[in-house]
N, C-alpha and C positions, 0 to 999 in steps of 0.2 A: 504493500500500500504506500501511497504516498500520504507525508504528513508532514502539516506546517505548524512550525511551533513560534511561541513569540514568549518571550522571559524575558523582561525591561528592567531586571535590575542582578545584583552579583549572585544575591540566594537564589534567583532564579535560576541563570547562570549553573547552577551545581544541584538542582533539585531537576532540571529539564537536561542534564549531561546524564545521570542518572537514570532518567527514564528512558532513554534513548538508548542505552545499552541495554535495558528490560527490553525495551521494543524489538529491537534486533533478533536476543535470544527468542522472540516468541514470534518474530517475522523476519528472517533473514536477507529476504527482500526489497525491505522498508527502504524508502527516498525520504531525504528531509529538505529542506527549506526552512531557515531557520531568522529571527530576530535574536539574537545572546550574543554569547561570550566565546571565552576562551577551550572553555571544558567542554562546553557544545563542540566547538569547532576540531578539539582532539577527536571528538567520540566518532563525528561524522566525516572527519577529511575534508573538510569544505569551509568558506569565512561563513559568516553570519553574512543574511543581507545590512541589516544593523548591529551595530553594538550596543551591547546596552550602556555604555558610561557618555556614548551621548542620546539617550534617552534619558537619565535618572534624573528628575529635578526635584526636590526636597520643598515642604514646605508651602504655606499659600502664596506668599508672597513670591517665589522663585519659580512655581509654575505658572502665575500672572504675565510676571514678565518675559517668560519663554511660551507662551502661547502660540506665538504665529509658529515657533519650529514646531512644537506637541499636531498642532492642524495640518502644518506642511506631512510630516513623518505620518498621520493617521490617513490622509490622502494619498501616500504614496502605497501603503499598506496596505489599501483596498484593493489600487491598479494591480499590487506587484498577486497577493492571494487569487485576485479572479485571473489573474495571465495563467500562476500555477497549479490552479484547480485540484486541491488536494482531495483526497480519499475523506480527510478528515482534517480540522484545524484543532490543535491544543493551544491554550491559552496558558497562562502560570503566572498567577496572581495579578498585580499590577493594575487595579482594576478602571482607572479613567482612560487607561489607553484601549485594554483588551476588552470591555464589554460594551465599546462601539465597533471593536471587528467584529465582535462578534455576533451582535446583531444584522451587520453586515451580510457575513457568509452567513448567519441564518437566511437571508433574504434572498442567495442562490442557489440555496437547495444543499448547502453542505452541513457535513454533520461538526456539530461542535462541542466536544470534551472541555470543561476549567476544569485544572490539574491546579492544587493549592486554592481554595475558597478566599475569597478577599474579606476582610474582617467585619464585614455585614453587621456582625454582632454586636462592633464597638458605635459604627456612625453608619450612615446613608443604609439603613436598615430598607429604606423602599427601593435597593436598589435587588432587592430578593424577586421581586416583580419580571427585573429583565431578566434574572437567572431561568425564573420560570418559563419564560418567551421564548428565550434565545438559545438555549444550553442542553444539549441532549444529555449527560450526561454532567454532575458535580463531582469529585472526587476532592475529601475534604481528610484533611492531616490534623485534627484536632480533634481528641474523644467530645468534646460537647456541641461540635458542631455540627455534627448529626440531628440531634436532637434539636440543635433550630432552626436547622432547616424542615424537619420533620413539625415545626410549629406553626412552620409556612405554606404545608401539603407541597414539600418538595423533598422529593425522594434522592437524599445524599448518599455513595455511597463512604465510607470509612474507612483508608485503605494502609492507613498507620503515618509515622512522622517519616518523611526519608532523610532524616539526620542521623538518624538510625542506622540507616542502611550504611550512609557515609563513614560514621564513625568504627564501627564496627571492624569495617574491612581493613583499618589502618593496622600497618607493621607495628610491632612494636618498636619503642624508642630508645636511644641510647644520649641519654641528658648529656654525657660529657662531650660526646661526638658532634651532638648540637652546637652545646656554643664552642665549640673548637672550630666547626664549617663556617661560624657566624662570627667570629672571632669577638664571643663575649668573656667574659671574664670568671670566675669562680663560684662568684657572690651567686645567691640565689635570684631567682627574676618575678618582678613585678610586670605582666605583660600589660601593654596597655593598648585596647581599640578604643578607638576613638570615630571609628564608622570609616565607610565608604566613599561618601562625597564631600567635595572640597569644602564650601560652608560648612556644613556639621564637624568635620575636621577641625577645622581652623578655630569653633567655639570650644572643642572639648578638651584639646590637645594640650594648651596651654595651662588649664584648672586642673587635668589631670596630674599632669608636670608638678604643681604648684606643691605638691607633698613632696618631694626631693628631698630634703633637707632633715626632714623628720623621718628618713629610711634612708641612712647611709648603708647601712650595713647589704642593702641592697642595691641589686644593678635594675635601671627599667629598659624596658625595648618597646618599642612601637612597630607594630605588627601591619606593614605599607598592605594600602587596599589594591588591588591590582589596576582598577580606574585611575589613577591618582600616579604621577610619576614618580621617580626616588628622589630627585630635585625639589621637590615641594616640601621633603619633611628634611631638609639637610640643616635647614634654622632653627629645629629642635635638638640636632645629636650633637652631644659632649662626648666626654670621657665616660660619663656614668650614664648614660641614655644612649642606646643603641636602637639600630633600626634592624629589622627581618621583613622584604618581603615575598609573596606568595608562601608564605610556609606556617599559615596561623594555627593550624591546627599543632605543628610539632612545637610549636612557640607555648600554644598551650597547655601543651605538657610535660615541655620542661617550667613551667611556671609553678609558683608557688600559691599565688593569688592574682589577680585581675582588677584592671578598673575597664569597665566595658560600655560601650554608647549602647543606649535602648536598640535595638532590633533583633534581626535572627541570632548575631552574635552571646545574646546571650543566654539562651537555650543553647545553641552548642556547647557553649563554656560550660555550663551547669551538666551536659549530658555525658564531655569528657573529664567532670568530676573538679573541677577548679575553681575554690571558692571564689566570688567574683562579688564587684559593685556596681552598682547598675547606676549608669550616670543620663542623663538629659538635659540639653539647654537648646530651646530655637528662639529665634527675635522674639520678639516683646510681643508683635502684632498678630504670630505663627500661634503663638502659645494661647493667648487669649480666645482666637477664633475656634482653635481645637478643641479649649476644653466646653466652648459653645457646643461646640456638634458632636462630643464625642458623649455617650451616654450611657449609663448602666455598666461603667467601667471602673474597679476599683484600683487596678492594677496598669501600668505600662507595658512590664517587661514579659515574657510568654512562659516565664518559669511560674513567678503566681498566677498569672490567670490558666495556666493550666491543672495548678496545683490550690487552687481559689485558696491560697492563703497567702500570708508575704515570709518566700523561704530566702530571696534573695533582697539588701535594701536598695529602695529605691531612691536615688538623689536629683529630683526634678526642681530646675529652674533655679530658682536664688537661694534653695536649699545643698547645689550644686557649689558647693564651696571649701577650699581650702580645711577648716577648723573638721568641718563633717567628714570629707573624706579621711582626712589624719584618724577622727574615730572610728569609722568604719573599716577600714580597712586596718586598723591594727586588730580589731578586733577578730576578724578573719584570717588573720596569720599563727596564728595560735590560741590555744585555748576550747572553753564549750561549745561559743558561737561559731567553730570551723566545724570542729565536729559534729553539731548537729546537722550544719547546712551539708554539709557529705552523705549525710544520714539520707535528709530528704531527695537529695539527688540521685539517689538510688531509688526513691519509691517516684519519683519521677520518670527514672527510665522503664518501670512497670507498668506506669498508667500509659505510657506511650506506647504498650504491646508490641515491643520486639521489629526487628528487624524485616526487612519485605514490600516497606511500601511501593517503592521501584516496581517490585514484579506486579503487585494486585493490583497496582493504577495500570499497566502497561496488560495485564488479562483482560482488566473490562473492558480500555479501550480497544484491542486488536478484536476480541472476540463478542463485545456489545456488550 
């Protein structure tokens, strides 16, 4: 079959490479056509038609002002999918770009699979309506979001987290060989994400940093996004701040602890068992509009709301601060409050049900 996939941002990127090798195993036939990355482009031999790091824009204000490219890039999207009349289109999250293709290719008779549910749950709850219109098929990575779709008379299927899948398959590691290839030094490591796109960078990177002084005993390393060049974080590395990129996942396991920006980043960190801090900051104008629209959410990070308790802390906005961090993250370097959050990150990876998502997203899609 042929199959057009479109993943607009980096977890996409590694949740749609992923599934693309389930596809293969269970259709060794399959053509793709793709909008991603780089992991896409390994699995398939072929570029992206897009990449996703100039699709990502963050924010209300940042997709305001990049509107004419979002309309250009969704006009060309349409021409390029009806030229290449897939079997089927996947979608993978992302949801202001991909559920206007997708109502699109609804509207030429193709079929259309979202791989990764958009967060309906937190904001634009009426946009469950187009799911229903437009979307043959939900496949939804989160135990409770079954059940709200199932609140909307839409039949989600369930098909596990494929962070799972990711992590699982990793070699194991050899810490001193780590920072010997990365030429870190002895001391234990503070990893720090600070997100994927430039803005979000640029706010968290420096308040991250800003603990230094109160953790000599420590080395920190910034974990480069692969959107994002090595030149852009050169005005952060010293002697004691080193950079690693493409290699987050081994970063985070030679780490000790974590300061991590809100997104997928920090269900990974918790799922490869790293205690971590869950940091946030957008403009003044981003934050305020958010917490307007955003509703019935108690939680940021994907570690508490999938675990509806707070296992990880959360440091949002002007709570995001030097004094806080110093707290929090000693606290997580030793002591009960590491231990227990290890605890729960165990009963995390059980409500996540194992390993597989890859294959059951890529069964229902090939075989209905």
């Amino acid at each position: 079959m042929k199959y057009y996939i479109i993943a607009g941002e980096a977890s996409g990127d590694l949740h749609a490479s992923n599934l693309m090798k389930s596809l293969l195993k269970k259709d060794p036939a399959a053509e793709f056509r793709f909008w991603g990355g780089d992991l896409m482009s390994d699995v398939s031999g072929i570029v992206p038609v897009k990449h996703y790091k100039d699709l990502a824009f963050m924010g209300f204000l940042e997709v305001a002002k990049n509107l004419g490219t979002i309309l250009k890039n969704i006009k060309f999207c349409k021409e390029d999918l009806q030229k290449y009349n897939p079997d089927v289109l996947i979608v993978v999250d992302y949801p202001g770009f991909n559920l206007r293709i997708a109502e699109f290719a609804k509207g030429l008779g193709l079929r259309v699979v979202y791989y990764i549910s958009p967060q309906l749950w937190a904001w634009k709850e009426g946009r469950v309506e187009k799911i229903r219109k437009f979307v043959d098929e939900i496949l939804v990575i989160l135990p409770f979001e079954k059940d709200f779709y199932k609140k909307h008379n839409v039949d989600a299927h369930f098909v596990g987290h494929p962070l799972l899948d990711a992590i699982s398959d990793l070699p194991q590691i050899n810490i001193e060989k780590f920072k010997a290839d990365h030429h870190l030094n002895e001391k234990e490591i503070i990893a720090l994400l600070p997100g994927s796109r430039e803005q979000e960078v640029t706010k968290m990177l420096d308040l991250m940093l800003s603990v230094r002084s109160h953790f000599k005993e420590y080395q920190f390393v910034i974990a480069g996004a692969p959107s994002l060049p090595r030149s852009f974080y050169q005005k952060y590395v010293d002697k004691n701040v080193h950079f690693v990129s493409n290699k987050t996942y081994d970063l985070l396991r030679s780490s000790k602890a974590a300061l991590v920006a809100s997104g997928t980043a920090t269900l990974e960190t918790a799922l490869l068992s790293i205690p971590e801090v869950v940091c946030y900051r957008s403009s003044t104008i981003s934050y305020e509009i958010g917490k307007r629209v955003v509703k019935n959410i108690k939680y940021i990070s994907l570690v508490n709301l999938i675990m509806d308790e707070e296992i990880v802390t959360e440091l949002i906005q002007s709570e995001l601060n030097t004094k806080n961090l110093v707290k929090e993250l000693s606290a997580i370097l030793e002591g009960e409050r590491r231990d227990e959050m290890l605890k729960n990150f165990t009963k995390l990876q059980e409500k996540l049900g194992g390993k597989g998502a890859s294959d059951h997203a890529a069964e229902v899609i090939v075989n209905g």
